[in-house]
C-alpha positions as CSV (number, residue, x, y, z in Angstrom):
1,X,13.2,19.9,9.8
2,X,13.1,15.9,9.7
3,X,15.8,14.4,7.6
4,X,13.8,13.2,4.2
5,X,15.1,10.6,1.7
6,X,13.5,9.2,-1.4
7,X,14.6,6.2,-3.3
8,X,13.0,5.4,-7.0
9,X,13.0,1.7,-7.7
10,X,11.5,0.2,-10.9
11,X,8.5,-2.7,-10.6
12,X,6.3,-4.5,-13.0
13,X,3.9,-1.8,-11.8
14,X,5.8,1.2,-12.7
15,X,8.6,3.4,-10.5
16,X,7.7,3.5,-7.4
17,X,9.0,5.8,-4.8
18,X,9.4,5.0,-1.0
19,X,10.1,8.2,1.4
20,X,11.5,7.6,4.5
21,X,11.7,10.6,7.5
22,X,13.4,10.0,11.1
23,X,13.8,6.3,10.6
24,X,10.2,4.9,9.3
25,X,8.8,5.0,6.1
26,X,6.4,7.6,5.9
27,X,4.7,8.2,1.6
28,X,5.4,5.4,-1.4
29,X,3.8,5.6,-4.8
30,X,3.9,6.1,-7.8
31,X,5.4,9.7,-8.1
32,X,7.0,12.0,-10.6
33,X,10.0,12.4,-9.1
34,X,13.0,10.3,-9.3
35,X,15.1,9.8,-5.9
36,X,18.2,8.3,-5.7
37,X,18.8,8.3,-1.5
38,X,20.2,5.4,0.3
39,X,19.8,4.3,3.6
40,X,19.8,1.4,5.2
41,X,16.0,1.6,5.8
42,X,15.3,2.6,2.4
43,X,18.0,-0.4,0.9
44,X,15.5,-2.9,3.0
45,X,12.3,-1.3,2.1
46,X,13.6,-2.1,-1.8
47,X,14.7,-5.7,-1.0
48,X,11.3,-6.4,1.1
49,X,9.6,-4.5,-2.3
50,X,12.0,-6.8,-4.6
51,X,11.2,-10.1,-3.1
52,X,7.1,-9.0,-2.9
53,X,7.5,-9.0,-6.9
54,X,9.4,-12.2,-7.3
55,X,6.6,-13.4,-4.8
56,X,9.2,-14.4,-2.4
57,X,7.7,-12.4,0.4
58,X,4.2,-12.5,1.7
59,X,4.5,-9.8,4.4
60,X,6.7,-6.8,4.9
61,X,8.5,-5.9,7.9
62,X,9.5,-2.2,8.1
63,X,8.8,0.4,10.4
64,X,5.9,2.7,8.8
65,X,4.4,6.1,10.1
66,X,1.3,7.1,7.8
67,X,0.0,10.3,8.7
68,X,-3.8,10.7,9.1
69,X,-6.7,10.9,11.5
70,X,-7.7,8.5,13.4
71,X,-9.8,6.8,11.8
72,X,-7.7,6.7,8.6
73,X,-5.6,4.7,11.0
74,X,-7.7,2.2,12.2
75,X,-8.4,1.7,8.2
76,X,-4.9,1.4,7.7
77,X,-4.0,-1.2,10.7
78,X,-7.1,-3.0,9.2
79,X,-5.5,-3.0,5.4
80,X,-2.3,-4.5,7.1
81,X,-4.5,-7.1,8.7
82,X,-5.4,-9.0,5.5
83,X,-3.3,-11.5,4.5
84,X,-1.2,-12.0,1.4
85,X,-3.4,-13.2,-1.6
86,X,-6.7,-12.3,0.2
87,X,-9.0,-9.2,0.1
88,X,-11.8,-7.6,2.6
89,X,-14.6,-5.4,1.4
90,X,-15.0,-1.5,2.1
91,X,-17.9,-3.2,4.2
92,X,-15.4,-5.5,6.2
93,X,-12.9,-2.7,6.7
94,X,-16.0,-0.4,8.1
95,X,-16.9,-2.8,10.6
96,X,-13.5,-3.4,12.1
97,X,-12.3,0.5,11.7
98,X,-16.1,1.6,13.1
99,X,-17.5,3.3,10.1
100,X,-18.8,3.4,6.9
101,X,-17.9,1.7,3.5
102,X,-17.8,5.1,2.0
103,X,-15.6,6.5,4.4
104,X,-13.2,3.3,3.9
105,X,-13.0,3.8,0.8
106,X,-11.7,7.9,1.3
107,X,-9.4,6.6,4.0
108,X,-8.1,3.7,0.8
109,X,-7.9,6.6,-1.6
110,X,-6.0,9.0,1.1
111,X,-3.1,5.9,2.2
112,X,0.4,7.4,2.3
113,X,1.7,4.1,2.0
114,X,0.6,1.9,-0.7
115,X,1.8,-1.9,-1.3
116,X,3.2,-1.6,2.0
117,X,-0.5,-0.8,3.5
118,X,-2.3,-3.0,0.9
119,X,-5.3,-1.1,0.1
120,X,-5.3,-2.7,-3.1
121,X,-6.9,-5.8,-0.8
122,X,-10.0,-4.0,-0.1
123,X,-12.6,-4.2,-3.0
124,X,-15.9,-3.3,-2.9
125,X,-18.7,-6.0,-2.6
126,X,-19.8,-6.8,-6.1
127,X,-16.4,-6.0,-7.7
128,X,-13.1,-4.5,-7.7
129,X,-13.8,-1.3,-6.5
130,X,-11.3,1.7,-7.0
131,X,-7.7,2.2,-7.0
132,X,-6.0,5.6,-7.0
133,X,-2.6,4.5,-7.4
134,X,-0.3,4.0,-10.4
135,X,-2.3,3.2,-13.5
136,X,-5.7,2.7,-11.2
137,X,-7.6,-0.2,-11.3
138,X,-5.3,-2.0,-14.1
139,X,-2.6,-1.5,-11.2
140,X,-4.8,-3.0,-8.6
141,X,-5.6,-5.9,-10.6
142,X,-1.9,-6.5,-11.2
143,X,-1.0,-6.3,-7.7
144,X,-4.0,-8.8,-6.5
145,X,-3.4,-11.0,-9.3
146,X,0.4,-11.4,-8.9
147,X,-0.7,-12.6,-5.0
148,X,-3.1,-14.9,-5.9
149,X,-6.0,-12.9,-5.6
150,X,-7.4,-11.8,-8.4
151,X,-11.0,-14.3,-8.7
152,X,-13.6,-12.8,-10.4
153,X,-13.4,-9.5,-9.8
């Protein structure tokens, strides 16, 4: 059995956990449960987390290993794609991953990974579109609006 730690840390968007397996971060959200592992991946992942709040740090650089099909994938690598204070629509995502906007929108709602995979930059094409992390779409808005990106959706 892999070696699994979990480390809480506190935000502006509620605790958030980060989960790391065999050296890569593999789940984060916003969880029940309250970890108190350290590591030195898990250390970074909060200072990288940290400095994103303070808006000190556009991108993230830590080794990440979502789990899902292929496609879900493709989604994924597409999320990490858009840069800081920007967002794509389900639409945009579909055309780059090769499906639909629907099916972005699962693979959005189904990412292991969130803040560090920023599916809160996809939104749909006449508005904000849905969140299923933390406190939803008031999260979302938080987390595009602290980068920037929040117009007038």
């Amino acid at each position: 059995m892999p070696a699994r730690r979990i480390r809480s840390v506190a935000t502006p968007v509620g605790r958030f956990q980060i989960v790391e397996e065999d050296g890569a971060i593999v789940a984060s959200g916003w969880r029940g449960s309250v970890g108190a592992d350290r590591s030195p991946l898990l250390d970074e992942a909060a200072r990288q987390l940290d400095a994103y709040f303070a808006r000190t740090r556009r991108d993230f650089e830590l080794p990440l290993r979502p789990s899902g099909t292929p496609f879900e994938r493709a989604v994924w690598e597409g999320m990490c794609a858009i840069p800081y204070g920007e967002t794509r629509t389900y639409a945009d995502l579909a055309r780059v991953a090769g499906g639909v906007a629907r099916a972005v929108g699962q693979a959005c709602g189904s990412n292991p990974i969130p803040i560090f995979i920023p599916c809160h930059r996809v939104t749909g094409s006449h508005g904000l579109g849905g969140f299923s992390g933390g406190e939803g779409r008031m999260t979302k808005r938080r987390l595009l609006g602290l980068e920037g990106a929040l117009l007038d959706l």
